[in-house]
N, C-alpha and C positions, 0 to 999 in steps of 0.2 A: 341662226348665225352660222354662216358655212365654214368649214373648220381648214386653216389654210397649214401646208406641207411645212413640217421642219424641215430644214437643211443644214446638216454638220458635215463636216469631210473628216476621214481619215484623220488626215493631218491636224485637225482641231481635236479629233476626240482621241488619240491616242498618247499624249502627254498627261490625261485627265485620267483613263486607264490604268497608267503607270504610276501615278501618286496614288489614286485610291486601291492601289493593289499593294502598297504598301505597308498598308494594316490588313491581317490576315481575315479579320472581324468583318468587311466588306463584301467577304469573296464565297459566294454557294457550291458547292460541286453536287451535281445528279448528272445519274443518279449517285449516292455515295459510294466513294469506293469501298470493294469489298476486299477481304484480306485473299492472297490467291497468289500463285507460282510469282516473284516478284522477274523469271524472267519474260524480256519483251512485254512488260507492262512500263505503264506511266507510275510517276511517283509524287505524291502531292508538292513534293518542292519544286520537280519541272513544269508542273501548271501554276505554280505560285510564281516560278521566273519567265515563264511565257508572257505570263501577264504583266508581269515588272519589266521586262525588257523587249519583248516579242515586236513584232509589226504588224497591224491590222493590213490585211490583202483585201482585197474590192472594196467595194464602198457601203456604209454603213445606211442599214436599210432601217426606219422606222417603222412599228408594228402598232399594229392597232391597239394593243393592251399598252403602249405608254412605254416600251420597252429599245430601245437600238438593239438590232443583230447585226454580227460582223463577224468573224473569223479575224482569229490569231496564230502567230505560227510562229515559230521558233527553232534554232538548228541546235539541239543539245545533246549531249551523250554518243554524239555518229549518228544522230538521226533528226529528222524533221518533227515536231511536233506541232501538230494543228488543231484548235478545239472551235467549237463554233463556241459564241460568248454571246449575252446581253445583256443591256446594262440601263441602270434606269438613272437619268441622268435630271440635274434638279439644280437648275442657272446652270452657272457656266460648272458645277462639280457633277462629277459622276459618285452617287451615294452608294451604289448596290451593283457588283458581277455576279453574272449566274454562269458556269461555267457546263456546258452541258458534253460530257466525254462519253454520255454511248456510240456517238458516233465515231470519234476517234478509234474505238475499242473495236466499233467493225471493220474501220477502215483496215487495220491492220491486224484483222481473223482472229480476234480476240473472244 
């Protein structure tokens, strides 16, 4: 049986984001943060409100392991914060974010 494409937009999965980001219980961070100079670092409450309030940028890519990847970004503290995200999504609720900030951490010589 040929397996045919999901499609979600942006605009459909980022209301679903924002409620399941609600409960902290939802949300993965890797790698985990480690304790270290807190300046110019992230802090787990701006990736817990990125995710509460943020805006998903381009369009949300489905991944062969069952997963959406998207990027969120957020303007807090005098700065932009961006993490790439994904999220395994199950009907119409998003059950599980995985928040992946090594990337952010390089972006910004970390």
């Amino acid at each position: 049986m040929p397996v045919s494409k999901f499609r979600i937009t942006a605009r459909q999965l980022e209301p679903r984001v924002h409620e399941a980001a609600k409960d902290s219980f939802n949300v993965t961070i890797v790698p985990a943060p480690m304790k270290r100079s807190m300046a110019g670092m992230t802090t787990y409450l701006q990736i817990i409100e990125c995710l509460r309030k943020g805006t998903i940028v381009g369009k949300p890519v489905f991944r062969e392991d069952g997963f959406w990847e998207f990027r969120m970004e957020r303007f807090s503290a005098n700065q932009w914060h961006a993490f790439r995200v994904y999220a395994s999504v199950e009907g119409a609720r998003v059950v599980e974010l995985i928040v992946d900030i090594k990337q952010h951490l390089e972006d910004r010589g970390i």
